[in-house]
KOLGU-546728 format. One record per residue: x, y, z of N, C-alpha, C in turn. Coordinates in pm, whole numbers, plus 50000, padded with zeros to 5 digits. Layout:
BEGIN
XYZXYZXYZ
...
REM end
This chain:
BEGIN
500864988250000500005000050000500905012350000
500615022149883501715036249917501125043249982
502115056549986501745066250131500245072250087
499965071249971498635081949945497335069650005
497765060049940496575046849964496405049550095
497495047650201497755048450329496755063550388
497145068750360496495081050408495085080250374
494235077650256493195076550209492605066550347
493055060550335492835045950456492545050950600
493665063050651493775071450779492105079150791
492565090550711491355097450687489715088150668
489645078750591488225075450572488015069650695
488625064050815488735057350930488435063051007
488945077051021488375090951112487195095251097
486755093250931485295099050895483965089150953
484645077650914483385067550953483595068151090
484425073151189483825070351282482555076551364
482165087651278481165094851283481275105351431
482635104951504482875114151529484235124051533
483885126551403485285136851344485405151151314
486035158251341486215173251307487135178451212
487165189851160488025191051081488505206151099
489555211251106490385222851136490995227851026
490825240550988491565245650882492615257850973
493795258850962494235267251009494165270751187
493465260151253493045259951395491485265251408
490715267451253489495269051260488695259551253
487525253751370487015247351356485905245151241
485695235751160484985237151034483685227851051
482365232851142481635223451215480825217751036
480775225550944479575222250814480275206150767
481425203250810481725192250805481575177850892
481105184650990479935170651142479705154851039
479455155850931478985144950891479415147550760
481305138350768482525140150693482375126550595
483025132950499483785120750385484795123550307
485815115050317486925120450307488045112350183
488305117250080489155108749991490035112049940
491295106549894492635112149854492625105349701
493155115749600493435117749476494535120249415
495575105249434497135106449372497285105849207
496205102849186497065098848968497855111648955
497705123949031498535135048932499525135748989
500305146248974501815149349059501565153549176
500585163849177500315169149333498785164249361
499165156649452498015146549542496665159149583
495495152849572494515162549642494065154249777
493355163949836492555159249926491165165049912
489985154049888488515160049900488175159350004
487445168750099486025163950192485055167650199
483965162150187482685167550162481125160150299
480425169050287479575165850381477995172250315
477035174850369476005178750297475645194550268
476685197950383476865210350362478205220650294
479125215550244480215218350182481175210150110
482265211350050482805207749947484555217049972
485285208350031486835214050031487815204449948
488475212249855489605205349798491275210949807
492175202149855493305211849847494275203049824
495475209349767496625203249706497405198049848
497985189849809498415181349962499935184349933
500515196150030502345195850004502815186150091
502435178950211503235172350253502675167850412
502595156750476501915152950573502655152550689
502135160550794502775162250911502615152351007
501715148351026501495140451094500285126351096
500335116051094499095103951065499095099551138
497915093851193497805083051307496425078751305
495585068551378494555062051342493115072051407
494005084351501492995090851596493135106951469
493995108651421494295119251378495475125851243
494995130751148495925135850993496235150851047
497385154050999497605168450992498705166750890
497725178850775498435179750602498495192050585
499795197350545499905211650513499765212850357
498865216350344498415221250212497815233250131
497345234050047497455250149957496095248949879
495655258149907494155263949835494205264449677
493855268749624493985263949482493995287349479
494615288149410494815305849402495185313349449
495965305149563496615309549686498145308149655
499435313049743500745305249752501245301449878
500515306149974500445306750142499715292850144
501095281550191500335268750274499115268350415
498335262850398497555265350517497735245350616
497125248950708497435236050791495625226150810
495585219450752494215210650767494795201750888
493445198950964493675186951048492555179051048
492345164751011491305158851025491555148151162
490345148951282491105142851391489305137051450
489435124351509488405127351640488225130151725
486785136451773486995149351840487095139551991
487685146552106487615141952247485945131652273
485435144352240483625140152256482915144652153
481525139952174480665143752045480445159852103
479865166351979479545178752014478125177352031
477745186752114475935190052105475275193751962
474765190651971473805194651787473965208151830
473135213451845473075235451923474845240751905
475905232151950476625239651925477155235451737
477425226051678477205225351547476845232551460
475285230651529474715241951413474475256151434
475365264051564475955271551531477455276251465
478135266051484479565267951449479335268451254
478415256151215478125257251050477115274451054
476455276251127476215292551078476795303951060
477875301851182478945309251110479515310450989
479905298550979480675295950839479785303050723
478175300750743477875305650650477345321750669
477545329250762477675341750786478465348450731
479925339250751481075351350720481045351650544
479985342750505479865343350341479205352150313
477685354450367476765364450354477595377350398
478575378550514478915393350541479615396550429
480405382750353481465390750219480765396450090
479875389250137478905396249953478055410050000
477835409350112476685418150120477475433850158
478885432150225479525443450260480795439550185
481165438450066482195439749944483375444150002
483815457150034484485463150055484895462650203
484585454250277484495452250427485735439550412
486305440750580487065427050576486285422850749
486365408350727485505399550845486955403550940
486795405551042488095400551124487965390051192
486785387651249486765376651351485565372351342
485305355351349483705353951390483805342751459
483285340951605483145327351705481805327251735
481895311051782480635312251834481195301751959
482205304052032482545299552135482135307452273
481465301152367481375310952476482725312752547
482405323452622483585331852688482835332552875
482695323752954482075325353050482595339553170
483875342053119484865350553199483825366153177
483925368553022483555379853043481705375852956
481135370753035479565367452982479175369552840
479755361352769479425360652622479065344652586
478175347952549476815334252545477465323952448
477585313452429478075307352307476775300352197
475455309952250474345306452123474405319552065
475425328252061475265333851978476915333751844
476465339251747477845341551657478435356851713
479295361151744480065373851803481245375051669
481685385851660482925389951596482825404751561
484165409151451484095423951436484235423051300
484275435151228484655435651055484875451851114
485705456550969485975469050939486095474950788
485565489250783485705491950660486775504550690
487965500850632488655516350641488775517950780
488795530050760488855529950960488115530651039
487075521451014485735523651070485305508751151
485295504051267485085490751270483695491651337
482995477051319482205476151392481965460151484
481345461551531481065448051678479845440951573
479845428251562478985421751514478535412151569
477145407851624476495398251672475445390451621
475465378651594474135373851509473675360851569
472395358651538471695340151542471205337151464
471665325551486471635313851404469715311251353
469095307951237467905305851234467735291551317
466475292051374465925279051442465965286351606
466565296551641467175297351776465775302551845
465345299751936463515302952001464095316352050
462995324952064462665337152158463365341252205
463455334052349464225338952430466215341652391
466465337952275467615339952215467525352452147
466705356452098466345368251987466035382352137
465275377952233465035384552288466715391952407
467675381052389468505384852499470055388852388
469185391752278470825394352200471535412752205
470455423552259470905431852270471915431952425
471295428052538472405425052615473845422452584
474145409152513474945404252508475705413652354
474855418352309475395425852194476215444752253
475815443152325476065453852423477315448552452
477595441452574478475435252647479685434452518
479235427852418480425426252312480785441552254
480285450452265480585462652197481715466952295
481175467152406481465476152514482945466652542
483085452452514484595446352567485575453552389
485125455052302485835456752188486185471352154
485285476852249485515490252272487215495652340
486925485252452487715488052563488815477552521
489285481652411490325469952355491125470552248
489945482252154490455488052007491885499852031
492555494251917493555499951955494005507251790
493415497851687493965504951549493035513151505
491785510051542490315514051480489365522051611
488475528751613487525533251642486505524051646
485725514351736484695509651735483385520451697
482815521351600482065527151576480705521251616
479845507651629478895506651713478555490451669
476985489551657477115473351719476175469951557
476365457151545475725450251376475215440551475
473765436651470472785427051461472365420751349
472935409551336471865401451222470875392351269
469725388551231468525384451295468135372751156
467495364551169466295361251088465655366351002
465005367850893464105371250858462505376050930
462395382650974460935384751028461225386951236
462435389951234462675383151407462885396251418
463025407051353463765421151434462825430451488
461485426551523460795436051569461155437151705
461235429251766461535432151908462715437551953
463875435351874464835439351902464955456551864
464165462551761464325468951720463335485051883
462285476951922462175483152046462385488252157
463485478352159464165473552320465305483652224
465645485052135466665495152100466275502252144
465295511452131465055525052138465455529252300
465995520352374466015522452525467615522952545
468385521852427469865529252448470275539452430
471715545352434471995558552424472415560652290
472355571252213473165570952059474595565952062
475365563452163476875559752164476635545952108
475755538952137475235519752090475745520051950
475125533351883474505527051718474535519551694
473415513451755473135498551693472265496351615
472905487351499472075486551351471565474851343
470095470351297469845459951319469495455551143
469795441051096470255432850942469455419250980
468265420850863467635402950857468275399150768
468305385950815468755375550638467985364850554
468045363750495467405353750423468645342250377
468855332050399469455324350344468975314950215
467705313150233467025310450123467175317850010
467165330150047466855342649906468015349049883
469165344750017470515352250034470645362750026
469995365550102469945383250124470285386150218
470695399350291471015406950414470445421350417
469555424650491468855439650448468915444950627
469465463650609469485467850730467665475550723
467285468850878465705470650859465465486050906
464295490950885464425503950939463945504951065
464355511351134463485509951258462125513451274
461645527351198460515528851213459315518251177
459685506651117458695492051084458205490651233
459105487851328458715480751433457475480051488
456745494651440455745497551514455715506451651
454325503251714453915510851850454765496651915
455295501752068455875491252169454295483252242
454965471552220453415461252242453125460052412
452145468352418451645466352588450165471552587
449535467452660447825475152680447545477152801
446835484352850446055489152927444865485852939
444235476853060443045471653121441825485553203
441155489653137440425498853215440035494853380
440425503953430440755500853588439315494353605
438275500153585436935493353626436805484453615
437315478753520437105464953469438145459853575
439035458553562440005448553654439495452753816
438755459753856437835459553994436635450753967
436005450553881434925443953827435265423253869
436115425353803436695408353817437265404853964
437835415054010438675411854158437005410754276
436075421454212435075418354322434435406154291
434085401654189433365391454177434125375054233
435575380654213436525368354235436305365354351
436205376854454436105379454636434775376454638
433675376154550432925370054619432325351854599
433455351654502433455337554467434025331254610
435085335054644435755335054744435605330654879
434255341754892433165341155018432595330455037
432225321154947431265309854942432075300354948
433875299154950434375286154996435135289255150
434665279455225435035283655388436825286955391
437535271755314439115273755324439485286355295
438915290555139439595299355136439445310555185
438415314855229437375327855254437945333655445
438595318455520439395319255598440755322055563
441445316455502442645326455488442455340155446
441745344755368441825359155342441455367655460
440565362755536440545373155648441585369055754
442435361855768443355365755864444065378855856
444115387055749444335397155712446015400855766
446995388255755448495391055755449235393255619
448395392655560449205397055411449665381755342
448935372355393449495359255332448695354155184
447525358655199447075356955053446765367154960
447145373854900447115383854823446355379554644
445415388154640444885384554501445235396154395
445265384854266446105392854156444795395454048
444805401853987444035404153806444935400353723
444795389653646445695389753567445535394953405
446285401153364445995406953206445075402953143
444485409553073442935407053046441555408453151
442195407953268440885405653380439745398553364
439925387053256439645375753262439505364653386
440985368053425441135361353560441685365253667
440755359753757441885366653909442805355054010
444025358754050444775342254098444965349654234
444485338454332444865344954472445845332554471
447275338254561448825340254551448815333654712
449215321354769449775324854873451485332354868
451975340954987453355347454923453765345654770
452655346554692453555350154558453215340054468
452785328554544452485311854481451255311054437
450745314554322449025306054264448835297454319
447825297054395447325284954456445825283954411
444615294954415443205291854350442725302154212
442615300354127442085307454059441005314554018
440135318853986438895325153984438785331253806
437525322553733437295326253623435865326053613
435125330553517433875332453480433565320853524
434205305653481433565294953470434005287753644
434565297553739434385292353901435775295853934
435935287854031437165284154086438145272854087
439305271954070440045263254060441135262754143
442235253354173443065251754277444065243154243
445325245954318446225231654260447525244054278
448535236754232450135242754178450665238454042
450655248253982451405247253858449825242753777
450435232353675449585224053625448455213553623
448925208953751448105201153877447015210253922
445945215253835444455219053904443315209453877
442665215053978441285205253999440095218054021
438885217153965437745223754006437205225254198
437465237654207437125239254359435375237554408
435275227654477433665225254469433625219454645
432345219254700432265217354866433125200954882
433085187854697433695177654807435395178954781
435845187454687437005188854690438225202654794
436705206354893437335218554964438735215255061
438395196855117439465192355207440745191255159
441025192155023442315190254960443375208154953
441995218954903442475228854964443085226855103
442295228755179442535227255342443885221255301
444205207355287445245198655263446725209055232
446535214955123447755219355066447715238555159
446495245155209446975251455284448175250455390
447985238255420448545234155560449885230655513
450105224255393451675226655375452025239255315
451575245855261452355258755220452245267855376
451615265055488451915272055585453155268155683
453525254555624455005246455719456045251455603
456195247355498456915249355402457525263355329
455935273655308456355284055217456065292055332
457255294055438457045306455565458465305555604
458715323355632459755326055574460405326455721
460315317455840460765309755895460675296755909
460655288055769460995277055787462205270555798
462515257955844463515252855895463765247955766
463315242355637463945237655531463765245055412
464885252555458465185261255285465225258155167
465255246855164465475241254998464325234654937
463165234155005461945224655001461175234754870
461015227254802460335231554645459415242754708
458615240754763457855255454806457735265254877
459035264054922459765273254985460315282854860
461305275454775461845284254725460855287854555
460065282554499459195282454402458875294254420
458765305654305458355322154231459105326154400
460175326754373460995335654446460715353754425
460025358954287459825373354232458335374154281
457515365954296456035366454320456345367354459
457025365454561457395360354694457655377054706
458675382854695459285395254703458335406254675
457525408154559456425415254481455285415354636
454615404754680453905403254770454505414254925
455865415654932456565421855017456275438455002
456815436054897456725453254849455825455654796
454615452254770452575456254730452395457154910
452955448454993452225449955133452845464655207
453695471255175454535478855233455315488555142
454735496855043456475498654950457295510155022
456535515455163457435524755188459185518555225
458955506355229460335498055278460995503155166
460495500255048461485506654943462425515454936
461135528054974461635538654957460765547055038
460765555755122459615563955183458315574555104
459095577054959458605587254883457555576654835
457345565954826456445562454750454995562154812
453945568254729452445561254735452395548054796
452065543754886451835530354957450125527554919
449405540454870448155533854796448185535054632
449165538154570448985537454451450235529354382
450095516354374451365506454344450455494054249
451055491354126450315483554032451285469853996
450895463553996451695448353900451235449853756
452185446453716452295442553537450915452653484
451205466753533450705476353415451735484153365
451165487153247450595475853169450875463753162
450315459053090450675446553029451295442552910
452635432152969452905430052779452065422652705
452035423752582452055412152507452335404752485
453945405452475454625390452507454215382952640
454985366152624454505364352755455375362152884
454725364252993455705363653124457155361253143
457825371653120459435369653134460245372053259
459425362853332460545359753461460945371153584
460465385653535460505396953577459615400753614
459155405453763458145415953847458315426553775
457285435553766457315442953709456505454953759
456855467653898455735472453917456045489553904
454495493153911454635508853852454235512353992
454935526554013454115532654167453775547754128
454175557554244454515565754192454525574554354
455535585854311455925591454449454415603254479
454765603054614453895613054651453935626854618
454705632254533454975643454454454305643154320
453835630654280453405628954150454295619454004
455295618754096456605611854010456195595753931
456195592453825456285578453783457115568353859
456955557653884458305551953931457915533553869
459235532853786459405515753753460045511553836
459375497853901460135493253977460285477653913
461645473153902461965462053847462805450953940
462115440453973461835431054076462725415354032
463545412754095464595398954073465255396954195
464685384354201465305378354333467065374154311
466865370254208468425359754143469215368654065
470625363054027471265370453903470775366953809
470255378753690470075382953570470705387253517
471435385253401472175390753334471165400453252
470035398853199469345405853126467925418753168
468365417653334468055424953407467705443353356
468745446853323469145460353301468135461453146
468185458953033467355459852905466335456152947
465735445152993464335439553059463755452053123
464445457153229463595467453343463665481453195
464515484853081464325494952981463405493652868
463155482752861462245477852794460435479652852
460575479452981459295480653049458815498253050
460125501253081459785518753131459585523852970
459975517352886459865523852762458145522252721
457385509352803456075512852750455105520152832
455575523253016454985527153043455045545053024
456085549052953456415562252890455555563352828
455365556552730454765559652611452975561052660
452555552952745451715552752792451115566452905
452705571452975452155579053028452195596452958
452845594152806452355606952730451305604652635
450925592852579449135594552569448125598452667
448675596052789447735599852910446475589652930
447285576552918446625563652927446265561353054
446915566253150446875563953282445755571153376
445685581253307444175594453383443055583253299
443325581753161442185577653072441615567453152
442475556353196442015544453203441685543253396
441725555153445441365551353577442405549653671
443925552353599444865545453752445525559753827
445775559753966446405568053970445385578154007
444475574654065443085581154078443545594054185
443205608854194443245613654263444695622454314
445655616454184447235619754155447625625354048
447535643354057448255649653955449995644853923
449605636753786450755630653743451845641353698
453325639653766454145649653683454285639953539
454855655953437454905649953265456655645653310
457415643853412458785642553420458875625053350
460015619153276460305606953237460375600153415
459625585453441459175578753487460895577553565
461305575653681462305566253720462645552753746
463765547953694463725532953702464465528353856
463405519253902464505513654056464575495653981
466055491354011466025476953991466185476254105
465635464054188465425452054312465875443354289
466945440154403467585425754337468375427354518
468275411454574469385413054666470535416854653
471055419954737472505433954708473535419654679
473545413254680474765405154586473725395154499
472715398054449472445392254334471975399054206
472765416254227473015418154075474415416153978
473675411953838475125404053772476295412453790
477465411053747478185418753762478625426453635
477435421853519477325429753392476895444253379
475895443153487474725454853540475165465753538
476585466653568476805480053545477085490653413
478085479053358478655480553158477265483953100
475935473353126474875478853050474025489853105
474455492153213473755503353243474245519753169
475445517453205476325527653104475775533652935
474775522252911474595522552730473125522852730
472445529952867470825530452831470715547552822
469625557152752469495566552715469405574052838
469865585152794470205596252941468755599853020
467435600252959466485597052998465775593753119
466695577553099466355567853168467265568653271
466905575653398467215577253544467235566053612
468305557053671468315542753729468625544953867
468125536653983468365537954065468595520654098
469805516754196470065504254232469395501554334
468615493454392467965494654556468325478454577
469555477954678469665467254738469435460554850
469065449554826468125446355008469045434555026
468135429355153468955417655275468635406455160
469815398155175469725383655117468565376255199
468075374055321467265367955406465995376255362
465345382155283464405390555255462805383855262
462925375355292461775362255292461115372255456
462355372355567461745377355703461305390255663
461725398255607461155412655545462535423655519
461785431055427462415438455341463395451855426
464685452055371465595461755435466495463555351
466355478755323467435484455225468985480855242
469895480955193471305480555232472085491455202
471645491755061472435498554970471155506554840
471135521554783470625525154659472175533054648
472375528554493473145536554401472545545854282
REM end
């Protein structure tokens, strides 16, 4: 067998084993996951093919560095080139995750779309490796390009990637500006490139409007189908998606809920102990009302009655199913009390933000003293989207002042855009004068001043991003830090506002 047979033999051995990678230059080349690999001696200079379903590489083979049954490394030459480059075909340690694959092949086919679509541009960099040091996600593609002396920060996803990826890429697109910023040394970072999907940039294009002009951040759909790249305009996006429940109405549902209420003994006894342990909510639409022990849905109330349970687990509340209430009262009164002896017990720690929210609706002068202690709202408005993990409440000072208050028990990295994203609809809301219209705020000449933002978060559970993105929201937007006791379950105590 000669050395080419031999090698042909190496390589197809690596491919079938179906877990192989392939490196050009120390670049990982994921469009190749599902490799085939063959060597082509009849001429003078040997080739090497590999192909997979997604690409096609051929290169002149100068000379083999290294063979073995785990791993090839061939220094070889592009066809138009005179600069040898270094291939390695090897198996990998472990399989890779599909998610990271088929981002590493989107890249590949990014940095194609960025060459056609910006000609005159050079790619400098594109990964889609995370960086856990300085919080850079590895579902997304990150890198920079420059034209002339002009560079910019580029961030994109991959199609297929759900919501909550599309929704957390200005963060992290931030974070990448702001490290390349603080790093440029030949060029001027001039601002941030989003590429999106086809049809995905509306949201992003909102949650823009809540940075400072230093961002310029440009947001680019693609089509890979149609191979296109188009910078969208912003004004498409539309009005910011939130509504307003006419206050009457959401009293309308809360009384009827209370008197649904009245007619079951369990529950109709906890509410009058009157310690603040069951608190009832309206939820968007005022469709429905959920009474909360600390923060926890426990019965519901709809046109069509009452219901009960946790989570998914409901049952119709009726006189022979009242003992099972009773039943699960009695453990959320051992369990979810914020002197219990077992901290870790699922309902203890379950809606840790509904837990906290219940704290500060019972009291918000703990907050802060300036605030209305009768005029404090949950999730008004309301988004459209749905429930993102974030309390969300509006108050307002006894001077007349707006106030967002943005509610997280845990670290969030996406904390800071989330709470700009909210104040941006209740702005908008409070210069239509949605708020006199619709009933809230009754009896409170509203100042026209921009709303202030407070984030809530125990004083060591904001990220340690919080600050870089705070730096890049519009001058506007007035932030205040309000940090409380880690033990906040016994009750609420400032530590720290920045």
């Amino acid at each position: 067998m000669n050395e080419w047979a031999e090698l042909d033999r190496a390589l197809g051995a690596i491919a079938a084993s179906g877990n192989a990678e392939v490196r050009e230059d120390g670049e990982w080349l994921a469009e190749f996951a599902d490799l085939h690999c063959e060597v082509h001696s009849r001429n003078k200079a040997p080739l090497v093919h590999l192909w997979s379903d997604q690409r096609n590489l051929t290169r002149r083979i100068l000379g083999v560095q290294e063979q073995s049954d785990d791993r090839v490394v061939l220094e070889v030459q592009r066809f138009g080139r005179t600069k040898p480059s270094r291939l390695e075909v090897a198996r990998a340690d472990a399989r890779r995750p599909i998610g990271r694959i088929t981002r590493e092949q989107f890249r590949a086919r990014l940095r194609r779309m960025l060459a056609e679509k910006f000609p005159d541009a050079v790619i400098d960099s594109l990964t889609a490796s995370p960086d856990l040091e300085h919080s850079f996600s590895g579902v997304y593609v990150r890198g920079s390009m420059h034209e002339g002396a002009r560079a910019w920060a580029v961030l994109a996803i991959a199609p297929g990637e759900n919501a909550a990826v599309v929704e957390g890429a200005l963060s992290f697109g931030v974070l990448w500006l702001d490290w390349m910023r603080s790093r440029a040394e030949k060029r001027a970072v001039e601002g941030l490139r989003i590429f999106v999907p086809e049809r995905s940039s509306r949201f992003l294009h909102e949650r823009a409007c809540a940075l400072a002009p230093n961002a310029r951040a440009e947001i680019f759909e693609f089509s890979e189908a149609e191979g296109t790249v188009e910078k969208t305009d912003p004004a498409d996006a539309g009005n910011l998606q939130s509504f307003l429940i006419p206050r009457r109405e959401a009293e309308s549902a809360l009384t009827a809920a209370l008197e649904a209420a009245s007619r079951c003994p369990a529950l109709d006894r906890e509410l009058r102990k009157g310690i603040g342990t069951i608190r009832e909510r309206v939820l968007p639409g005022a469709a429905e009302v959920a009474f909360a022990y600390r923060g926890l849905d426990v019965v519901l109330w709809s046109r069509d009655g009452l219901r009960f349970g946790l989570g998914e687990s409901q049952e119709r509340l009726t006189h022979g199913s009242e003992p099972g209430l009773e039943r699960l009262f009695d453990r959320l009164a051992t369990y979810r009390n914020p002197l219990a002896s077992d901290t870790n017990h699922s309902l203890y720690r379950a809606a840790p933000e509904r837990w906290l929210e219940t704290l500060i609706l019972d009291d918000p002068t703990k907050l802060d003293a300036q605030l209305d202690p009768e005029q404090i709202y949950s999730q008004v408005p309301a988004l459209a989207a749905s429930d993102r993990g974030v309390i969300d409440l509006l108050g307002v000072t006894r001077r007349g002042r707006l106030v967002v208050i943005e509610v997280k028990a845990s670290e969030d990295i996406h904390m800071p855009l989330q709470a700009a994203d909210y104040w941006l609809r209740v702005r908008r809301h409070q210069r239509d004068g949605d708020f006199e219209r619709y009933g809230y705020f009754s009896n409170v000449a509203l100042d026209s001043k921009p709303p202030m933002l407070w984030l809530v978060a125990p004083g060591l559970r904001f990220h340690s991003a919080t600050d870089t993105l705070l730096r890049y929201l519009s001058p506007e937007i007035q932030v205040t830090r309000i940090g409380i006791n880690e033990n906040w379950r016994r009750g609420i105590r400032v530590i720290f506002r920045q």
